[in-house]
Each structure stands twice: as structure tokens, then as C-alpha cells.
C-alpha positions in Angstrom: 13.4 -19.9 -12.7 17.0 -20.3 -11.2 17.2 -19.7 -7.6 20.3 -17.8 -8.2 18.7 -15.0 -10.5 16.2 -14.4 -7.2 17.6 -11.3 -4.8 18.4 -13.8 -2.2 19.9 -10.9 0.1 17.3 -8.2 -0.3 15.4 -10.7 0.5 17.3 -11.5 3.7 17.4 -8.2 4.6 13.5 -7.4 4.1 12.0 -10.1 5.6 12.8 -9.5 8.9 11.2 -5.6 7.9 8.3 -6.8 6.4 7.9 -9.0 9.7 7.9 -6.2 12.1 5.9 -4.2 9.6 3.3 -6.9 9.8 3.1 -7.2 13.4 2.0 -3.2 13.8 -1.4 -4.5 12.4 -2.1 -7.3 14.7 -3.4 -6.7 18.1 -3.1 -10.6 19.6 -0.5 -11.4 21.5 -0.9 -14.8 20.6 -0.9 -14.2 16.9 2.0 -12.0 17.4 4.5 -15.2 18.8 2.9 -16.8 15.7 3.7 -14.9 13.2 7.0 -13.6 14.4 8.1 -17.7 14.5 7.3 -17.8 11.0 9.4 -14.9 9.8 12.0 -16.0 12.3 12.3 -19.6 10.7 12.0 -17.9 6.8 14.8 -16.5 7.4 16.6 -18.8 9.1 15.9 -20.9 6.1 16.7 -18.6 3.6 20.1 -18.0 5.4 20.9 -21.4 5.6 19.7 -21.9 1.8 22.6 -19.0 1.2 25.1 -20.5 3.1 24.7 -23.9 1.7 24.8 -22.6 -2.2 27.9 -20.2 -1.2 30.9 -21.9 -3.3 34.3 -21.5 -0.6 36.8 -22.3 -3.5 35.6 -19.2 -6.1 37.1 -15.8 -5.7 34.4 -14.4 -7.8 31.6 -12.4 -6.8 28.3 -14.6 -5.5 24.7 -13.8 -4.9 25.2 -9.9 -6.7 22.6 -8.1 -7.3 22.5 -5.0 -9.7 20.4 -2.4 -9.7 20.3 0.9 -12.1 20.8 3.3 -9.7 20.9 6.2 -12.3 17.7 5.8 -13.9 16.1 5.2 -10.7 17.7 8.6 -9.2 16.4 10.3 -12.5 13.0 8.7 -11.5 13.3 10.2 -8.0 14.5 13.7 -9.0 11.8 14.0 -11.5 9.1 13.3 -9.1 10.5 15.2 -6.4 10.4 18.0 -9.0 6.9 17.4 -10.3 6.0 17.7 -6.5 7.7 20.8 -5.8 6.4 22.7 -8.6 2.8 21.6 -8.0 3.5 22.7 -4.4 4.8 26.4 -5.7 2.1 26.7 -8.3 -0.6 26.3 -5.6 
């Protein structure tokens, strides 16, 4: 796997949420300092990783990522539709 086809900045934008997601669930202080350290320095890494494969001289687009937003909007309206109409039929 090339680490250019891996969503380098969802992943840059979620860690930080999974991290404070995470800490909800832990009650130690100490464990909290721990783990929020780890995400912290993930991060860190992963930004530096992004800065350091970043190419200065291209005008082109870098680190894109593409999603299908219709088919997932069709997925959504569906559901949400599948939801209301069990809800009215009840």
C-alpha cells in the first residue's frame, strides 16, 4: 500500500476526535496525560509526515481525497425515510 492513497487528512482531522472521544471512557488521571501524549505525538507525526511529502514546486492538487457524496446522500435520504415511515406506521 502507498502512503499516498491513505486519507492522510481525515486522518489528521480525526485523530485528535477519536482522542477526546477516548478519554470520556477513562476515569485515571494518570492514564488520561498518558494517552492524551500519545494522540498528541500521532499527530504531530502524522503532520510532520504531510509536511515532509508536500512537493513546494507542483501547482497540482496533493493529498485529495474523494468521496461520492451522492450515493452516500442517497444512502442517508433512504434511511432517514425508512425511519420515518416506520415511525408513522407505528
Amino acid at each position: 500500500m502507498e502512503i499516498m492513497n491513505l486519507p492522510l487528512l481525515s486522518l489528521l482531522i480525526a485523530l485528535p476526535l477519536v482522542g477526546a472521544l477516548s478519554l470520556i471512557i477513562i476515569p485515571s488521571p494518570t492514564a488520561t496525560r498518558w494517552i492524551t501524549l500519545g494522540f498528541v505525538t500521532a499527530d504531530l507525526l502524522l503532520a510532520a509526515l504531510l509536511l515532509w511529502l508536500f512537493d513546494g514546486n507542483s501547482h497540482q492538487m496533493q493529498f485529495r481525497e474523494t468521496l461520492v457524496w451522492i450515493l452516500l446522500s442517497i444512502f442517508i435520504t433512504s434511511w432517514e425515510s425508512m425511519v420515518l415511515a416506520s415511525c408513522l406506521s407505528s
